[in-house]
C-alpha positions in Angstrom: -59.9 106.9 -23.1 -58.9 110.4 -21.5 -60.8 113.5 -22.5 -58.3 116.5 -24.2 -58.8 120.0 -25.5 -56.8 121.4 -28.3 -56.7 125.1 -28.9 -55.5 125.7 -32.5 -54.2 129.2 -33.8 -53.6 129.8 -37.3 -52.1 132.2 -39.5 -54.5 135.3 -40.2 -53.3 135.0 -43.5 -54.9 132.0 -44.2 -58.1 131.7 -46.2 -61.4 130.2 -44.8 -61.3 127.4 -47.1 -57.7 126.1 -46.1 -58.8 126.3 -42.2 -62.1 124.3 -43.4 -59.5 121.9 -45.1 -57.3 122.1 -41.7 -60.2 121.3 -39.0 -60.9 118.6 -41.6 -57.3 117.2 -41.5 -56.4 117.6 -37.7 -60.0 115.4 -36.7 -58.8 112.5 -39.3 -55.2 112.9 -38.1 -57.2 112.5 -34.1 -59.4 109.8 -35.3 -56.3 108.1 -37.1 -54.9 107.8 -33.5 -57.6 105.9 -32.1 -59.6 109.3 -31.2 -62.9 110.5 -31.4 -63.7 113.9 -32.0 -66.4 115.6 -29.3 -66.6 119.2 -30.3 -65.0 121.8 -33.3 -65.4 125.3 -32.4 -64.2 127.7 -35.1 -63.8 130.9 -32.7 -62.9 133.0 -36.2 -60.6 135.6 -36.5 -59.0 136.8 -33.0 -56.3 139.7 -32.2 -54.0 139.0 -30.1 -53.1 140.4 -26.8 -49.9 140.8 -27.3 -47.8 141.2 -30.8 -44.8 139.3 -30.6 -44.2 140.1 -34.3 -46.1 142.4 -36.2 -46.6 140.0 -39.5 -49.1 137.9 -37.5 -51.3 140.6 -35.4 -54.3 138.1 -35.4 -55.1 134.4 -35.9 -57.8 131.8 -36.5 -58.8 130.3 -33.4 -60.2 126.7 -33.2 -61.0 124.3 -30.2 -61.0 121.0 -30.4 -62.4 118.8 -27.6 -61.7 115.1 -28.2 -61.0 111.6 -26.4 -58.0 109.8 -27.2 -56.1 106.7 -25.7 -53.6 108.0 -22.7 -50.1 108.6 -25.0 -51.8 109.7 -28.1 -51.3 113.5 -27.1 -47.8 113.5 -27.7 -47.9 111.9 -30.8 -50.1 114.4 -31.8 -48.0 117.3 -31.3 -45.3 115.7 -33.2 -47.9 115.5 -36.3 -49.5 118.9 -35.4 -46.2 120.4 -35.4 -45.7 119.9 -38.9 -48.3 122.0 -40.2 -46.9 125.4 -41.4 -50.5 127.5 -41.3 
C-alpha cells in the first residue's frame, strides 16, 4: 500500500452539514477501494488567491491523507470527479 494526500475544495456555498455528509462519503468511497483513511483535516472556509470567477471567491478546504493499493488513485478521480459540490 502507497501513502496519498487528497486536498479537497468545495463550493463556499455549501452548508456544513453536506461537507460533513461529503468527508463521510469520499472516506467510504477510499475504504471501498481497498483504502484506509490516516487523517481528515477540515481546513474550513478559505479565500482564494486568486478569483478565477467571481461566483466562487472561497471554498471549503479538506485534506485527506490515506493508503491505498498503487492504481486506486486514478480510479478515485474518476469517482471524485463526479461530485458537483
Amino acid at each position: 500500500m502507497k501513502r496519498y494526500e487528497g486536498l479537497f475544495i468545495f463550493q463556499a456555498s455549501t452548508q456544513d452539514d453536506r461537507v460533513k455528509e461529503l468527508i463521510d462519503s469520499i472516506s467510504a468511497e477510499i475504504g471501498a477501494h481497498g483504502g484506509k483513511v490516516e487523517t481528515t483535516q477540515k481546513m474550513d472556509k478559505r479565500p482564494f488567491a486568486r478569483v478565477a470567477d467571481k461566483k466562487d471567491p472561497a471554498g471549503f478546504y479538506v485534506n485527506f491523507i490515506f493508503e491505498a493499493p498503487p492504481g486506486t488513485v486514478s480510479k478515485l478521480r474518476h469517482q471524485f470527479a463526479r461530485i458537483e459540490d
